[in-house]
N, C-alpha and C positions, 0 to 999 in steps of 0.2 A: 507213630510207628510206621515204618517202613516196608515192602513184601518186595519182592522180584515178580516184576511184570512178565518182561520178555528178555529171554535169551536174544543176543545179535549176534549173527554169522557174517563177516562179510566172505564173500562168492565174486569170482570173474564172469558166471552166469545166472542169473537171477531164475530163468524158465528151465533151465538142467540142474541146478540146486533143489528147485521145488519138486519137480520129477520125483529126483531123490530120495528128499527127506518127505516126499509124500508117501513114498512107495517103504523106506525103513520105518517112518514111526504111522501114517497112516493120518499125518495131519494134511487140515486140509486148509486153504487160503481162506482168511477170515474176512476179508473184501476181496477185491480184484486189487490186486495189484500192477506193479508195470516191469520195467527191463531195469528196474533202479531198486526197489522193495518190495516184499512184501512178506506180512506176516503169516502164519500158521498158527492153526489152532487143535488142538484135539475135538474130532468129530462128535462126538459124546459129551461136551460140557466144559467143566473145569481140568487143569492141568496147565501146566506151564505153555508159555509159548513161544514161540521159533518165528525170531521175524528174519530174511535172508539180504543182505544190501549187497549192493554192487561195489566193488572193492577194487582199488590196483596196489591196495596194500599185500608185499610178499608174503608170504604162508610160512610159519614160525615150526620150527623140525621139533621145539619142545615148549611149546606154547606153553603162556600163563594162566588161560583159561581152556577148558576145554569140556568136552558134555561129558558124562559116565549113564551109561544106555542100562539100564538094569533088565537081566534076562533070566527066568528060569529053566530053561536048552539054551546056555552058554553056545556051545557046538553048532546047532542050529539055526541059531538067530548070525551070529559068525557068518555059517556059510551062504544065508539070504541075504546079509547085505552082503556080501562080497557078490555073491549072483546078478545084483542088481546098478555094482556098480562100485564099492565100496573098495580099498586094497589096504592088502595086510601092513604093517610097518615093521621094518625090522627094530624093534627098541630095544637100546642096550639098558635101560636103565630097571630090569623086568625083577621083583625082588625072588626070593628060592622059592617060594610056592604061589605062587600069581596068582588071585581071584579075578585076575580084569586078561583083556585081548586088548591090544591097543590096533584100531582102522584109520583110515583116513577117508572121507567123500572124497567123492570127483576132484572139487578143487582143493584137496591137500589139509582140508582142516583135522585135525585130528579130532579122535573122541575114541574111549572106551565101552569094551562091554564088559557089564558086568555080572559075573554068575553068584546070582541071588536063590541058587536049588536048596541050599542049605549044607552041598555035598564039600 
């Protein structure tokens, strides 16, 4: 049987990614890493994890993968990562009643939030 270790991002900045995605999901480096990788882990234990690699691959407008961030204040959680760094995407592909925000991080990767209130 097979499980999903880690998510990989690649990133143009390895130590402005981590910032980032320490500051939106609150994980934190699971070794030290360098200017090349490194991973993340949820501070608390088990959870998926976020390793970030140095990339000069172009940034995909409708990527094949991407994260979906589950939030219960949709609203909220929106406008903290955008506070911290995060920018909105204009997406045209949005369906009549969206449960998801579509962001992007710093270096353009996309990912979704998603409103899990039940509203």
């Amino acid at each position: 049987m097979l499980t999903i270790g880690t998510i990989v991002l690649g990133v143009n900045n390895v130590a402005a990614a981590t910032d980032f995605w320490n500051s939106a999901l609150g994980y934190v480096p699971r070794e030290p890493g360098d200017d090349t990788w490194v991973t993340l882990a949820p501070p608390s234990g088990p959870g998926a994890l976020l390793s970030l690699m140095l990339s000069e691959t172009p940034v995909q407008d409708r990527p094949r993968i991407h994260l979906d961030l589950y939030a219960e204040d949709q609203g909220a959680e929106v406008e903290r990562l955008v506070s911290i760094g995060a920018r909105r995407v204009d997406w045209d592909l949005y369906p009549e009643d969206p449960d998801f925000i579509v962001l992007e991080d710093p270096d353009g990767n996309r990912f979704c939030v998603i409103d899990k209130s039940g509203n």
